[in-house]
mmCIF file as gemmi writes it, N, C-alpha and C atoms, coordinates in Angstrom:
data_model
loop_
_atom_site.group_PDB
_atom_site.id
_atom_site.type_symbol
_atom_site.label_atom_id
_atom_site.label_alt_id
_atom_site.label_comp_id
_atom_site.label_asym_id
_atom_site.label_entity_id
_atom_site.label_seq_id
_atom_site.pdbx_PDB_ins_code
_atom_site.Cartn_x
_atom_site.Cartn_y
_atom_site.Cartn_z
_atom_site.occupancy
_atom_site.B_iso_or_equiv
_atom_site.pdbx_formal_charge
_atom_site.auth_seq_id
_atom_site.auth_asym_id
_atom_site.pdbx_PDB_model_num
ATOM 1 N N . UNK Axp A 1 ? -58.391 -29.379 10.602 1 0 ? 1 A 1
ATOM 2 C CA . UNK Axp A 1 ? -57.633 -30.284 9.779 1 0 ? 1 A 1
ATOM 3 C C . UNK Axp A 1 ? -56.175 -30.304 10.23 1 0 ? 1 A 1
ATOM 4 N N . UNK Axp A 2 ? -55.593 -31.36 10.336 1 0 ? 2 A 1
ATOM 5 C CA . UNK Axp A 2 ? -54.375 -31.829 10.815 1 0 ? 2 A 1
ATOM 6 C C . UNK Axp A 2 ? -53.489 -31.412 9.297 1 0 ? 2 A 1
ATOM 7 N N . UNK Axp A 3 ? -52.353 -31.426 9.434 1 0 ? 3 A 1
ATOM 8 C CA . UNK Axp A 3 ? -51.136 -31.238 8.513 1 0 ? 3 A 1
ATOM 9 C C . UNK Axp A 3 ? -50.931 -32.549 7.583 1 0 ? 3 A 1
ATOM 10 N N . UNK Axp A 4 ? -51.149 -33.597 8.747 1 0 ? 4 A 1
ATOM 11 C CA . UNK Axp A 4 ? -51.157 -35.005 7.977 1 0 ? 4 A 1
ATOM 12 C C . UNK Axp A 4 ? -51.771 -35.438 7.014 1 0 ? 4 A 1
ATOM 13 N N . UNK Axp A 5 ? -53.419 -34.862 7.12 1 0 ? 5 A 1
ATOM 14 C CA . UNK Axp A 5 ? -54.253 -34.456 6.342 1 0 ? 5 A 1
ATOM 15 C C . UNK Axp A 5 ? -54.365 -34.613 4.929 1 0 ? 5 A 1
ATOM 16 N N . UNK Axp A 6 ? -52.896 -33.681 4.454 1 0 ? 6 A 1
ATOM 17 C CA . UNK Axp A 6 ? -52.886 -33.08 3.277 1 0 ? 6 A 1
ATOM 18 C C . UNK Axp A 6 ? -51.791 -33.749 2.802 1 0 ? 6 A 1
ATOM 19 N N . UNK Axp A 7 ? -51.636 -33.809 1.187 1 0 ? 7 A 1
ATOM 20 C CA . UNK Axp A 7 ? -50.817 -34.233 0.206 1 0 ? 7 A 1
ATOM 21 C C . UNK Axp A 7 ? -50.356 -33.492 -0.742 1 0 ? 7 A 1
ATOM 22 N N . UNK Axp A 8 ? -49.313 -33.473 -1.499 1 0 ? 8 A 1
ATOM 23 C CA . UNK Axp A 8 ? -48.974 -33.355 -2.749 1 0 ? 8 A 1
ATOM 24 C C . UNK Axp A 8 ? -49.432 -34.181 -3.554 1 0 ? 8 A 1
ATOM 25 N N . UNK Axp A 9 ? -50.139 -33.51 -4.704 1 0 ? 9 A 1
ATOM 26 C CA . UNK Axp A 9 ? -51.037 -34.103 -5.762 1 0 ? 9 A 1
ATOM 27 C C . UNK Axp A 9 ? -50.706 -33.302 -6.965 1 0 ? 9 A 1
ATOM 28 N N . UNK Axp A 10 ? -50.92 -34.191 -8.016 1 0 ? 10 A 1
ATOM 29 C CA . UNK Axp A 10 ? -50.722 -33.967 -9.268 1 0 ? 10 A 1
ATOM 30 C C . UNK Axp A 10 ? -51.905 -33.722 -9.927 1 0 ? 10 A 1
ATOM 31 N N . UNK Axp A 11 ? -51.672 -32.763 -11.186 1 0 ? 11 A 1
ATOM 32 C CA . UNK Axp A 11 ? -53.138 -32.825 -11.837 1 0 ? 11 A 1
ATOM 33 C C . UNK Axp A 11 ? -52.516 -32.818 -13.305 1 0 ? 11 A 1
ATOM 34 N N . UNK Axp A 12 ? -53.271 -32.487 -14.304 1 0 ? 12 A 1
ATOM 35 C CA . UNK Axp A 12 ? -53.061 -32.278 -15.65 1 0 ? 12 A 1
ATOM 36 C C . UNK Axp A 12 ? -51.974 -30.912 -16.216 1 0 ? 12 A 1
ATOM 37 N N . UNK Axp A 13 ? -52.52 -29.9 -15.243 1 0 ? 13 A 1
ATOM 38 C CA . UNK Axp A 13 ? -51.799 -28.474 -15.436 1 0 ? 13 A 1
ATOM 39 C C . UNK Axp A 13 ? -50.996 -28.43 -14.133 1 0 ? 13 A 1
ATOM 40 N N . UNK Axp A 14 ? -51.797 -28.167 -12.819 1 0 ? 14 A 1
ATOM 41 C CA . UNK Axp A 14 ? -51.15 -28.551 -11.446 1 0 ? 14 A 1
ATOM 42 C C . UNK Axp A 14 ? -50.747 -29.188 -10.628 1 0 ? 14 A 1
ATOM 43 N N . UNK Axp A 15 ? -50.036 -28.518 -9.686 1 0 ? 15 A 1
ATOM 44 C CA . UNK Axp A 15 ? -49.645 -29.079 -8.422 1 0 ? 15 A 1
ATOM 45 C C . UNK Axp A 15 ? -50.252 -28.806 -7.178 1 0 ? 15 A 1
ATOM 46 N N . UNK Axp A 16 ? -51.151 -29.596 -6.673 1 0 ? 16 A 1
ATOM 47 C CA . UNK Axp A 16 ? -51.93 -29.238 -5.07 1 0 ? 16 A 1
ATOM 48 C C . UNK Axp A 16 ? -51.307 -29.43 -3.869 1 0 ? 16 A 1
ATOM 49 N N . UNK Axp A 17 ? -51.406 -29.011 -3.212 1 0 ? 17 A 1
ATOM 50 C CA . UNK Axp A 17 ? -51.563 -29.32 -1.762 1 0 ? 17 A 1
ATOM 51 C C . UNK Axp A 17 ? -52.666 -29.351 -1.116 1 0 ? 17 A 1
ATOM 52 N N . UNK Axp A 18 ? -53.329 -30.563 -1.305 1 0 ? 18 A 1
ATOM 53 C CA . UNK Axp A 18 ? -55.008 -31.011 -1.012 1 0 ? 18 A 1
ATOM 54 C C . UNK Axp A 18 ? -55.279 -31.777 -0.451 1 0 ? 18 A 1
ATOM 55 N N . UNK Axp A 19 ? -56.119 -32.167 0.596 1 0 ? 19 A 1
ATOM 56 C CA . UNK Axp A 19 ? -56.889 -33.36 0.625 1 0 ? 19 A 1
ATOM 57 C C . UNK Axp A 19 ? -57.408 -34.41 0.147 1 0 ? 19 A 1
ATOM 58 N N . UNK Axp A 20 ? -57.123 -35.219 0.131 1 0 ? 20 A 1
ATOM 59 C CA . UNK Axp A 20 ? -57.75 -36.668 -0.02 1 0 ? 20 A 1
ATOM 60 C C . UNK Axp A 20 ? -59.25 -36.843 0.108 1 0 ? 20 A 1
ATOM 61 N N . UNK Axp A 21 ? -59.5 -37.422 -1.157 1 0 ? 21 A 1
ATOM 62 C CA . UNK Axp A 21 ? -61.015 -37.82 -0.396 1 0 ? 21 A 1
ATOM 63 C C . UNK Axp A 21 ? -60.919 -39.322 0.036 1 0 ? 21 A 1
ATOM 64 N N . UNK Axp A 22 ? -61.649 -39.466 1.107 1 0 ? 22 A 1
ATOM 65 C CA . UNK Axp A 22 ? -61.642 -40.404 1.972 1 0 ? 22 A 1
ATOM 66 C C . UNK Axp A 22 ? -62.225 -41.741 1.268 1 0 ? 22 A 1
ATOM 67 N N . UNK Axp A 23 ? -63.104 -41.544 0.495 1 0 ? 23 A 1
ATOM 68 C CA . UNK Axp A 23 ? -64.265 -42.699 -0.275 1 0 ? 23 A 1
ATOM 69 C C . UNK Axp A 23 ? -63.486 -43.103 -1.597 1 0 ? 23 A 1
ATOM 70 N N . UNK Axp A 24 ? -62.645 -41.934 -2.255 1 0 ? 24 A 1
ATOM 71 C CA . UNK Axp A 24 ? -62.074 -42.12 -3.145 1 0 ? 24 A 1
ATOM 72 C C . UNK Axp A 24 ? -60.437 -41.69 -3.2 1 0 ? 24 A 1
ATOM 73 N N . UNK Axp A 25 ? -59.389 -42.363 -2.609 1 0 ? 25 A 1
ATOM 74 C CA . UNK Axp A 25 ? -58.216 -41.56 -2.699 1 0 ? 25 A 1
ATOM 75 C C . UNK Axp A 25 ? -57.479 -41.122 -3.567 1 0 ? 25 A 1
ATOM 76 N N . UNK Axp A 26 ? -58.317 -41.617 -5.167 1 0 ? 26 A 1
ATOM 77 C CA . UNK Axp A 26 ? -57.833 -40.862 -6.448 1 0 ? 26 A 1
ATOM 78 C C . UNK Axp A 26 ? -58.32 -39.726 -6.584 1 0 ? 26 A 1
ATOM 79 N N . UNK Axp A 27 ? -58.837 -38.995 -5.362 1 0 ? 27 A 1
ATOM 80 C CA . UNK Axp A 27 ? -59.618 -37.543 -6.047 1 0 ? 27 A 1
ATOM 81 C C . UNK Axp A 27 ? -59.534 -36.978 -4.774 1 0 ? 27 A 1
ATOM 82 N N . UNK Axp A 28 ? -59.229 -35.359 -4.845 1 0 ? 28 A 1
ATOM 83 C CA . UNK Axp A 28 ? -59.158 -34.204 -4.315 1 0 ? 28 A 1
ATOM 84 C C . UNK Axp A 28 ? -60.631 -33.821 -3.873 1 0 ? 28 A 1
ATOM 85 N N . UNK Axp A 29 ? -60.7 -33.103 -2.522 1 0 ? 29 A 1
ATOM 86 C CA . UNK Axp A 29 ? -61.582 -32.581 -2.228 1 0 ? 29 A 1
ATOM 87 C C . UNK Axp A 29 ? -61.053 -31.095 -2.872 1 0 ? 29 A 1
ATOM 88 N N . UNK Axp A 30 ? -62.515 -30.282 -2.511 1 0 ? 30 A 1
ATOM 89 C CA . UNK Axp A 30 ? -61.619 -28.99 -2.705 1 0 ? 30 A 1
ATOM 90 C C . UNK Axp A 30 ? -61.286 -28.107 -2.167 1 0 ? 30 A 1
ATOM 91 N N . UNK Axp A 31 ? -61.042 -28.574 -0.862 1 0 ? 31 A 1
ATOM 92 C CA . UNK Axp A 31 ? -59.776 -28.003 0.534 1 0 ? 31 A 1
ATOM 93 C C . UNK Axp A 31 ? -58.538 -28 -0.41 1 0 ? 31 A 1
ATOM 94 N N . UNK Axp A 32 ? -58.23 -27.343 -1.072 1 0 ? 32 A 1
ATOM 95 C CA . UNK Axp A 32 ? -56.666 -27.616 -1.967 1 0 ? 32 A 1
ATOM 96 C C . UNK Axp A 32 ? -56.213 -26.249 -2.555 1 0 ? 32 A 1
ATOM 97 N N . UNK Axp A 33 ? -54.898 -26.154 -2.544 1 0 ? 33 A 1
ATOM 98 C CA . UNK Axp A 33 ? -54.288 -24.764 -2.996 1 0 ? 33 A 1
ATOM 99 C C . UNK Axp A 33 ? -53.084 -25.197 -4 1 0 ? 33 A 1
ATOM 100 N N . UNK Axp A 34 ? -53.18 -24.495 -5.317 1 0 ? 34 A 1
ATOM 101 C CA . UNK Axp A 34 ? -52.158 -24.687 -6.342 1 0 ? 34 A 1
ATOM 102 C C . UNK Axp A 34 ? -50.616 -24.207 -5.512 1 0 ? 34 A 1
ATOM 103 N N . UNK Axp A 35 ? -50.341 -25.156 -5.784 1 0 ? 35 A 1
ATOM 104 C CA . UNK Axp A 35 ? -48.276 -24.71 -5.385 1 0 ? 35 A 1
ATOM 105 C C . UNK Axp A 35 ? -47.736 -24.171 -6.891 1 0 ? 35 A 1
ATOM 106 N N . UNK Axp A 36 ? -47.219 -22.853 -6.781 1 0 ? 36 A 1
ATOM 107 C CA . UNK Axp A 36 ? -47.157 -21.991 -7.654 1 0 ? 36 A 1
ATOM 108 C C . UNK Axp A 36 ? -45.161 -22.986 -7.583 1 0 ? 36 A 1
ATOM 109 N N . UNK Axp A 37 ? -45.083 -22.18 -8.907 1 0 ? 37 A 1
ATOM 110 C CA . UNK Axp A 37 ? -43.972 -22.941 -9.692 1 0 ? 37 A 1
ATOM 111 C C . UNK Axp A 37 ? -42.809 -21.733 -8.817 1 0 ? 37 A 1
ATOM 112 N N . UNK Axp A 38 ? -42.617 -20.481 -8.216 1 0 ? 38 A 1
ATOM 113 C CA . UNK Axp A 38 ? -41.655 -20.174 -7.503 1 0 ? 38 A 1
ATOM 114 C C . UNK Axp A 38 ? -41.416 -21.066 -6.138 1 0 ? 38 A 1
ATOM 115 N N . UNK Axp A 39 ? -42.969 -21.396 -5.676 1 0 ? 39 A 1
ATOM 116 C CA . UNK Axp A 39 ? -42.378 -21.813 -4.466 1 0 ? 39 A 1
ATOM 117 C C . UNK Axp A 39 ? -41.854 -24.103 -4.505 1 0 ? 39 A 1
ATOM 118 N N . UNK Axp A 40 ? -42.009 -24.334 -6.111 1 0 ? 40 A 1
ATOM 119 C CA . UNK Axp A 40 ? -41.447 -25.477 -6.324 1 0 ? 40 A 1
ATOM 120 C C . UNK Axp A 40 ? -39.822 -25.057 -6.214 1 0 ? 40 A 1
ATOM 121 N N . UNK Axp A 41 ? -38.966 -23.922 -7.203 1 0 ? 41 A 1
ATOM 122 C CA . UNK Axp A 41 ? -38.28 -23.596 -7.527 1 0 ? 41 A 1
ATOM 123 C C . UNK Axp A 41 ? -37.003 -23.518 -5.826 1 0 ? 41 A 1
ATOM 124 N N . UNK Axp A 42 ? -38.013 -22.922 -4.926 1 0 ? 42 A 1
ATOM 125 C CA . UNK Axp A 42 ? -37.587 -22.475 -3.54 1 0 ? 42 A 1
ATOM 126 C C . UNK Axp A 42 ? -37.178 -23.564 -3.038 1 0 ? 42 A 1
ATOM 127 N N . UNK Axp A 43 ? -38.121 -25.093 -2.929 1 0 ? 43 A 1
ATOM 128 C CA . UNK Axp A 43 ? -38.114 -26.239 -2.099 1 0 ? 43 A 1
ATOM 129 C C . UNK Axp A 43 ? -36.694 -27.021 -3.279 1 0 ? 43 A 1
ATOM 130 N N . UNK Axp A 44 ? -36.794 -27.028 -4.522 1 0 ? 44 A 1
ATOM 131 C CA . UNK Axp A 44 ? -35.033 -27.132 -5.289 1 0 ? 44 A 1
ATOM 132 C C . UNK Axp A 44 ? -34.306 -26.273 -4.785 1 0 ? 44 A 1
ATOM 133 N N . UNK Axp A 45 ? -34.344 -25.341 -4.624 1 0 ? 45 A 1
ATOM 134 C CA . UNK Axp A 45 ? -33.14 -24.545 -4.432 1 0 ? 45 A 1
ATOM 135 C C . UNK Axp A 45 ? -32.417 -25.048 -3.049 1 0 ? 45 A 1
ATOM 136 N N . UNK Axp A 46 ? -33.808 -24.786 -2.402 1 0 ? 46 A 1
ATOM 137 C CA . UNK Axp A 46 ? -33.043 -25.727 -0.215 1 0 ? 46 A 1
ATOM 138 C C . UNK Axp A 46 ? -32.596 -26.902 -0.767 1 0 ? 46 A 1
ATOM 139 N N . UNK Axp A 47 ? -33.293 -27.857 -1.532 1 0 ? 47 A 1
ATOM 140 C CA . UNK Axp A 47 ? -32.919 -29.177 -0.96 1 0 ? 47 A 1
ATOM 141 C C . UNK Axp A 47 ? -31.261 -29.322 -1.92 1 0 ? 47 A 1
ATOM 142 N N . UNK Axp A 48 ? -30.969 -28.233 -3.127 1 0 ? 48 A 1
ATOM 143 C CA . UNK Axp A 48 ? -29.713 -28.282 -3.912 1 0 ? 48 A 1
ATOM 144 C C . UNK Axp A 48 ? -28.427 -27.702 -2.593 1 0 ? 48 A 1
ATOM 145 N N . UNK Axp A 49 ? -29.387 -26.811 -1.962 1 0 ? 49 A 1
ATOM 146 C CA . UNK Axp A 49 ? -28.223 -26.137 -0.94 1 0 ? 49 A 1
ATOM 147 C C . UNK Axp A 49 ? -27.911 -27.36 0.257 1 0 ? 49 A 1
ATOM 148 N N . UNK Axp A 50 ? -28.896 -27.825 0.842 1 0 ? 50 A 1
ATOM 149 C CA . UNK Axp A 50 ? -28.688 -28.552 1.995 1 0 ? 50 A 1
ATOM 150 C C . UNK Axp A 50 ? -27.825 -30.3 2.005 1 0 ? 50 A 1
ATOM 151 N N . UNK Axp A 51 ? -28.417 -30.851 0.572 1 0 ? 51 A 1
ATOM 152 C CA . UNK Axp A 51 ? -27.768 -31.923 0.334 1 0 ? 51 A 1
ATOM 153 C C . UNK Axp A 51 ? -27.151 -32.321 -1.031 1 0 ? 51 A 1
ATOM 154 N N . UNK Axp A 52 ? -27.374 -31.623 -1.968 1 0 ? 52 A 1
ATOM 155 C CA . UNK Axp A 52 ? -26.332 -32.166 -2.727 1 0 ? 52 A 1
ATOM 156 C C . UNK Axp A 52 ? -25.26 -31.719 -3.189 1 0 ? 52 A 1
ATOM 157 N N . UNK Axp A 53 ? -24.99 -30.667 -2.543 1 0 ? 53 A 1
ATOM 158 C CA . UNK Axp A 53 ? -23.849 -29.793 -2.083 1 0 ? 53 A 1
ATOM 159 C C . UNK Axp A 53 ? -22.703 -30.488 -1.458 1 0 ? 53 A 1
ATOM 160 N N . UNK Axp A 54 ? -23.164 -30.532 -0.457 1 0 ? 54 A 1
ATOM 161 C CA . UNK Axp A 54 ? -22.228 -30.902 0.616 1 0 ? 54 A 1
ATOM 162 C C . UNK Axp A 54 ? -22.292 -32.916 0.305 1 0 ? 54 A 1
ATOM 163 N N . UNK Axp A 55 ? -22.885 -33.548 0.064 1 0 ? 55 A 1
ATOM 164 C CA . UNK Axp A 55 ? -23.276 -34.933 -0.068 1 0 ? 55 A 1
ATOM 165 C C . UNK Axp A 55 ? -22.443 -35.384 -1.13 1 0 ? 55 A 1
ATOM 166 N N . UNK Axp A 56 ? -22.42 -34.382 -2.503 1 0 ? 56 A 1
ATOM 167 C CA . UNK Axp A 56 ? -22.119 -35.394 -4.217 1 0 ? 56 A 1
ATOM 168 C C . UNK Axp A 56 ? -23.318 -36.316 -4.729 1 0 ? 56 A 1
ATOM 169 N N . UNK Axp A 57 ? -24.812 -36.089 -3.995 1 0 ? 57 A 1
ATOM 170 C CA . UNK Axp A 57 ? -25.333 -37.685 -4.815 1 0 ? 57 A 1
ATOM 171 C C . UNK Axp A 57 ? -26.083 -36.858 -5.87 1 0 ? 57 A 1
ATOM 172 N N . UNK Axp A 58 ? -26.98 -37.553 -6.558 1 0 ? 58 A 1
ATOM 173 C CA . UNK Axp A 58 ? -28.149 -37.293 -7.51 1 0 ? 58 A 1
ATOM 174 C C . UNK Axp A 58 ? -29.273 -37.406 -7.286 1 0 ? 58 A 1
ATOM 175 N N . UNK Axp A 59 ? -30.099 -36.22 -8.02 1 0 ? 59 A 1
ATOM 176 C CA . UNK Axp A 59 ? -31.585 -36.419 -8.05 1 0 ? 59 A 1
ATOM 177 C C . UNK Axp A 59 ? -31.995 -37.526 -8.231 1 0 ? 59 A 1
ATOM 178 N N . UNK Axp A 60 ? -33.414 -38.591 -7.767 1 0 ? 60 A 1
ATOM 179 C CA . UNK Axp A 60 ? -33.494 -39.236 -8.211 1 0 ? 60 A 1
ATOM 180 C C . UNK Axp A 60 ? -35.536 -39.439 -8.02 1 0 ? 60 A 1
ATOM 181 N N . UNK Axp A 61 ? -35.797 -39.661 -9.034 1 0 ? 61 A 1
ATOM 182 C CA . UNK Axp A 61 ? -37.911 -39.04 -8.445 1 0 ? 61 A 1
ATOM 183 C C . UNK Axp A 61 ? -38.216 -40.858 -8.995 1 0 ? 61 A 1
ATOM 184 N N . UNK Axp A 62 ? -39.045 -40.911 -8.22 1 0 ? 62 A 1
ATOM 185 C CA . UNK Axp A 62 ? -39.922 -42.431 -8.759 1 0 ? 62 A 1
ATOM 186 C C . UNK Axp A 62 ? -40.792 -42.346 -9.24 1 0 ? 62 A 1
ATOM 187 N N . UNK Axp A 63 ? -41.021 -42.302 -10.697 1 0 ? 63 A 1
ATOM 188 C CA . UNK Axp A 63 ? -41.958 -41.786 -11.042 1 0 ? 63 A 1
ATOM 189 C C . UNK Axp A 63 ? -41.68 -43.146 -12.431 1 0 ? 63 A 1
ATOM 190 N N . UNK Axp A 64 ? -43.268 -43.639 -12.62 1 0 ? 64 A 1
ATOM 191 C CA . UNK Axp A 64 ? -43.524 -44.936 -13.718 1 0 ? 64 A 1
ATOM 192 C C . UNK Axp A 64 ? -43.267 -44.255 -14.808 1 0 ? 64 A 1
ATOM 193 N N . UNK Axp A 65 ? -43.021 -43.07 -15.22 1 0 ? 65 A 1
ATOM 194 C CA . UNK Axp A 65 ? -43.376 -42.375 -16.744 1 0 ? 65 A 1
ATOM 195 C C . UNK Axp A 65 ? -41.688 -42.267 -16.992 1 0 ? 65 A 1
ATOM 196 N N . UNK Axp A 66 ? -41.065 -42.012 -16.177 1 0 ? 66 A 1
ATOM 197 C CA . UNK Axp A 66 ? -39.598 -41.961 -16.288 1 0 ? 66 A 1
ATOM 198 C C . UNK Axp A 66 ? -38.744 -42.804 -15.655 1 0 ? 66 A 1
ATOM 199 N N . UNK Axp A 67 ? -39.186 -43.99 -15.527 1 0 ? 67 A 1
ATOM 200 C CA . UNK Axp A 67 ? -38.667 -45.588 -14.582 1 0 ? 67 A 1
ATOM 201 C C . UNK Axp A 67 ? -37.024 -45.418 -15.645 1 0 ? 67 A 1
ATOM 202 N N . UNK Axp A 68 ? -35.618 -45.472 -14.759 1 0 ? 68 A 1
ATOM 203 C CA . UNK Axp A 68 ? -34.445 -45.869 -14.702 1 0 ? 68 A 1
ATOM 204 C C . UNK Axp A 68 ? -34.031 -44.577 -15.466 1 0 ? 68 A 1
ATOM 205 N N . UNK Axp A 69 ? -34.477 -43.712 -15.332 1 0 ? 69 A 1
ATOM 206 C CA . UNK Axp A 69 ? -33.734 -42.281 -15.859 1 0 ? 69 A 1
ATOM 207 C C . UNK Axp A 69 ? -33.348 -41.615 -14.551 1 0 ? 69 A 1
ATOM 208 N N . UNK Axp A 70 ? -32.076 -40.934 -14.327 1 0 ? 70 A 1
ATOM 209 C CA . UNK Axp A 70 ? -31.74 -40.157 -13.377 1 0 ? 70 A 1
ATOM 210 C C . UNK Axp A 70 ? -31.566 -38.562 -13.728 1 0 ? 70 A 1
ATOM 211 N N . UNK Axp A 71 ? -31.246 -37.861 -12.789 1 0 ? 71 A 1
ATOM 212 C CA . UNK Axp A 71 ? -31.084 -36.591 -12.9 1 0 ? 71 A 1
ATOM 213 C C . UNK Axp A 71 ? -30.001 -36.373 -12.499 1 0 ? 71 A 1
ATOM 214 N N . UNK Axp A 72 ? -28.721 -35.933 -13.17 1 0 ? 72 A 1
ATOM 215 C CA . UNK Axp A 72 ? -27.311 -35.429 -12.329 1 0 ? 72 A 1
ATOM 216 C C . UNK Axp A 72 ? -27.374 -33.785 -12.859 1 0 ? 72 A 1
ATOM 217 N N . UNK Axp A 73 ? -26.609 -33.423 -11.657 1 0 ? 73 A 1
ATOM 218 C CA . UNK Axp A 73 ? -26.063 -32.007 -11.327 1 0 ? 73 A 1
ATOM 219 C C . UNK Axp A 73 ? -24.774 -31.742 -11.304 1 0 ? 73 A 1
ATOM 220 N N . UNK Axp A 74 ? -24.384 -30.871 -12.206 1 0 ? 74 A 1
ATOM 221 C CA . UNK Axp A 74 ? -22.934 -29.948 -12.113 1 0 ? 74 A 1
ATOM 222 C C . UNK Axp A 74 ? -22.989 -28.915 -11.639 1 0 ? 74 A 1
ATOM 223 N N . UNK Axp A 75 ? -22.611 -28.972 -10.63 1 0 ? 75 A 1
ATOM 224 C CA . UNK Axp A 75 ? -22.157 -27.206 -10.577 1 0 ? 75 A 1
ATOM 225 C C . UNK Axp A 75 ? -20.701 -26.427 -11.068 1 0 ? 75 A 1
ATOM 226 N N . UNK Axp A 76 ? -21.41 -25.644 -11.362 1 0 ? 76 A 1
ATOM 227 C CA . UNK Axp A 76 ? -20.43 -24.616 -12.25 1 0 ? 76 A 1
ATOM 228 C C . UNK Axp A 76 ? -20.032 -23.296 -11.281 1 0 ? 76 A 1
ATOM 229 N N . UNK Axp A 77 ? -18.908 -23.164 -11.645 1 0 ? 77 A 1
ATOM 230 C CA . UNK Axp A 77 ? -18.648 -21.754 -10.967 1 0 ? 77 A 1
ATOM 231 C C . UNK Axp A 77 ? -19.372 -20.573 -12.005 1 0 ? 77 A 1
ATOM 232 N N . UNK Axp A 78 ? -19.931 -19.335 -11.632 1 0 ? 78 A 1
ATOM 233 C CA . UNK Axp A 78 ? -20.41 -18.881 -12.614 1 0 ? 78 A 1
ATOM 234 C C . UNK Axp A 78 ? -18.996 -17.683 -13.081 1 0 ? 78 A 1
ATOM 235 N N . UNK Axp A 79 ? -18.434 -17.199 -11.785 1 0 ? 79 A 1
ATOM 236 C CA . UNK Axp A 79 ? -17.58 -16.223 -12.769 1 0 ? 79 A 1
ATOM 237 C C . UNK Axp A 79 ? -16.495 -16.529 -12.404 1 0 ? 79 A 1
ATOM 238 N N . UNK Axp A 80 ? -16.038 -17.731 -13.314 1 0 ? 80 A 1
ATOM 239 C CA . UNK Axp A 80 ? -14.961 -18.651 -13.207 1 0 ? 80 A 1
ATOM 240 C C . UNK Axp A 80 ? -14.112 -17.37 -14.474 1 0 ? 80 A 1
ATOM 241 N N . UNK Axp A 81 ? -13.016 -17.136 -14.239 1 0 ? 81 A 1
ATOM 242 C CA . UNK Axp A 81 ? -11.928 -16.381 -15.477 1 0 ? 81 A 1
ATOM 243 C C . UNK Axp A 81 ? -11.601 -17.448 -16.457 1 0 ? 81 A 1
ATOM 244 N N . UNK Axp A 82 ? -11.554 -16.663 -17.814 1 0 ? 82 A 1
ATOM 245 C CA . UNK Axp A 82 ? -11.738 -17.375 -18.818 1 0 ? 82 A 1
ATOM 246 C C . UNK Axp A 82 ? -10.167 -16.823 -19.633 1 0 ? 82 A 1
């Protein structure tokens, strides 16, 4: 199996990294492994370090359930003197 292969998929409780079925592309074979919620946490953390750091823009996900809502980020100093 090629890399191309595989997708990010959604489920009810999870998150896969699975295969497609070919006959049906609404459904998972079960070549598929749950993406555990640290290593979601890891792929935010790079993509907070790599670009919206240095960039200024905002999150932004396309998703029909949350159509024209954005996500902004502050960063805070944490041990800013008070």
């Amino acid at each position: 199996m090629a890399a191309k292969d595989y997708q990010i998929c959604t489920a009810i409780f999870h998150a896969y990294i699975a295969k497609v079925n070919k006959r049906n592309p609404n459904r998972m074979t079960d070549d598929r492994r749950v993406i555990t919620e640290n290593e979601i946490m890891m792929l935010i953390d790079w993509y907070l370090d790599n670009e919206l750091e240095e960039n200024h823009t905002t999150l932004s996900f396309e998703s029909h359930t949350r159509e024209g809502k954005r996500v902004q980020l502050k960063f805070v100093d944490e041990y800013k003197d008070e």
